[in-house]
N, C-alpha and C positions, 0 to 999 in steps of 0.2 A: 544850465549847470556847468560849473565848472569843470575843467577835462583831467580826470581822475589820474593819479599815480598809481601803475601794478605794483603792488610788492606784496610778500609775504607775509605768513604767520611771523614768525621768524622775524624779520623786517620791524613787525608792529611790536613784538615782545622790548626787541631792544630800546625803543624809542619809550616804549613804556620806564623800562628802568630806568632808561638814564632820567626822564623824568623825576620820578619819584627819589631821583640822585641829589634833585636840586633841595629836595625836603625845608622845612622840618616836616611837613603835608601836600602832596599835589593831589590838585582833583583833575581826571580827567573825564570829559565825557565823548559817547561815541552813540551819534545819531546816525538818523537814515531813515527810508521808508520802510512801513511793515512789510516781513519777511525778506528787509534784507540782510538778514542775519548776523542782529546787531547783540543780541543775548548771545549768541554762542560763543564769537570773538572776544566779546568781554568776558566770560568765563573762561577764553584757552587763555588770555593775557594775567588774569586773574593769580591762576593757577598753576601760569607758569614764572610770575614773581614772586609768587609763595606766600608764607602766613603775613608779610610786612603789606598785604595788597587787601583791599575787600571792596566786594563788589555790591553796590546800594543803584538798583535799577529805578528809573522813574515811577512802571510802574506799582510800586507796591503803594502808589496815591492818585491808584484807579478811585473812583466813588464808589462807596456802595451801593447792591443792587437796589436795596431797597429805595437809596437817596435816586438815583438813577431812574427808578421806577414812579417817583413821586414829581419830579423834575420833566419827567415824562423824555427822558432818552436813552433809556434802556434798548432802544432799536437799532442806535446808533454809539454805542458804546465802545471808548477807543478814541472817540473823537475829540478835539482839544478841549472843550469844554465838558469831557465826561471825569475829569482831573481835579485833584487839589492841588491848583499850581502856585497858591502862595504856600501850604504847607511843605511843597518840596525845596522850594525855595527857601522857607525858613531851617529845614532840616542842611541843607548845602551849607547854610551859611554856617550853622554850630560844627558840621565837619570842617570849613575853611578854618576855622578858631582854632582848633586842634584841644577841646576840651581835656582836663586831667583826668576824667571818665569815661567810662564808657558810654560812645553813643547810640541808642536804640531806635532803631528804621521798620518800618512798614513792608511786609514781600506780598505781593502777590500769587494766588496760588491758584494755578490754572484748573486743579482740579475743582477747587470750590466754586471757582469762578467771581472771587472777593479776597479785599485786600485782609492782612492779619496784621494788627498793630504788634510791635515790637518784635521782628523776626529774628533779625539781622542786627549782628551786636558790632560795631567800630570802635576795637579799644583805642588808646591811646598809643599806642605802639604802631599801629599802622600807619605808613607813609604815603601810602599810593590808594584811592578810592576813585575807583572806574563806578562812573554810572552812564545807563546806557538807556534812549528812547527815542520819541518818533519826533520831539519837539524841544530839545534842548538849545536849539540854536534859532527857534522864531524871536522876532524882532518886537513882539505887541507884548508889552506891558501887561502881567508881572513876567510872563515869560521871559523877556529881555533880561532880569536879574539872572536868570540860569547865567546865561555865559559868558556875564561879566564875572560869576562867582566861579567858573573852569579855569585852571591853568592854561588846561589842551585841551583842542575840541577834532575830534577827528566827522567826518561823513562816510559812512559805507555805502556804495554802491552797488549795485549788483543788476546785471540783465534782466530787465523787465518780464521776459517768460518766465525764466526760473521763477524768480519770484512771485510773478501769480501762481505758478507749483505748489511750491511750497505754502504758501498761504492757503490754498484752496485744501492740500492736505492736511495741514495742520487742523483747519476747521471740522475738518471729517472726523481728525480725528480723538474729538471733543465733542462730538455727540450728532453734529449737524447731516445730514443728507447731503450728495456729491453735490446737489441741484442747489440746498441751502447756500451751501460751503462757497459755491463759483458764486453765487447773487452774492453775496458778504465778501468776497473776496473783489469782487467787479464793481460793489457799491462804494460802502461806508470806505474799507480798507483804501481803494482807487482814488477816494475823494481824499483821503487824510495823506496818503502817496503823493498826491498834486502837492499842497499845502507845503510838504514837508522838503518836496525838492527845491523849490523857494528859496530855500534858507542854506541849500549847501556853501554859497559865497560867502558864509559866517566862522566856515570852518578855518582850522589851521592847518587840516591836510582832508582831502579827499583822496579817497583810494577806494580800488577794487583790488581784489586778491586773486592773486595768479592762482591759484588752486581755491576757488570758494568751499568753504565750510558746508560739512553736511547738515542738516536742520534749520 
């Protein structure tokens, strides 16, 4: 992997504006491995360029469980082929258009544990569209259309402990057993961690954050 730049919250906001400076629409995205706390960042960034920003994450084109179940990898769920990677791909591309309506995206909802069709509304007015996940920047076909269709593509980083932390808690705290949580964190999660570090030479900046984000 390539050797990460420290910078801040702060740091990442600016780069973000100026961005969405260049308009009439920038997408950017910001991958990493799970729980390097690539959802939080994109919602402080989000948030803090205000209503001209919206935030459309990969995964709200998780499959459903049920497809999942019939597919037979409901076991391994998370992993690149548990995606609709050419409907994200098709949805990037009517955001890069900069339609004169609104456009309507997929969110995933951890409680249900299944994606909702049309969560997330992208008017027209917004300039700046952060989407954030674990495979924006793989190089295999259709995946490879992701980040030809990114302006910027950022990598997050983050120390390998923590992150199994966090990961391992997070699972917990979704229903799983401390025992479940670390096998799921140490399996499927570790394998799509490998995969995904791969790809950080795709980026246009890789950073870790002088203060990492809690969650």
């Amino acid at each position: 992997m390539p050797e990460a730049d420290i910078l801040t919250l702060d740091d990442l906001v600016d780069r973000a504006r100026a961005l969405a400076a260049d308009g009439p629409r920038q997408l950017l995205g910001i991958a990493g491995a799970p729980g390097a706390g690539k959802s939080t960042l994109a919602e402080r960034v989000v948030a803090a360029v205000g209503p001209t920003a919206a935030l459309v994450p990969m995964d709200g084109f998780h499959l459903a469980q049920v497809e999942l179940r019939r597919l037979g990898r409901d076991a391994r769920k998370g992993a690149v082929d548990t995606f609709d990677a050419y409907g994200f791909v098709a949805l990037l591309r009517r955001l890069r258009r900069l339609e004169p309506t609104t456009v309507y995206a997929p969110q995933f909802r951890r409680d249900l544990e299944e994606p909702v069709a049309g969560a997330i509304a992208v008017p027209p007015e917004v300039t700046l569209v952060v989407t954030e996940g674990n495979y924006l920047l793989l190089p295999e076909y259709p995946w490879d259309e992701v980040r030809a269709l990114l302006h910027q593509a950022w990598f997050l980083d983050l120390d390998a402990e923590l992150r199994l932390r966090r990961l391992t808690a997070r699972h917990e705290a979704y229903g799983r057993s401390p025992e479940q949580a670390r096998q799921w964190a140490l399996g499927t999660d570790e394998r799509n961690a490998a995969l995904v570090a791969g790809t950080a030479g795709r980026a246009d900046l890789v950073v870790r954050l002088a203060d990492p984000l809690a969650g």
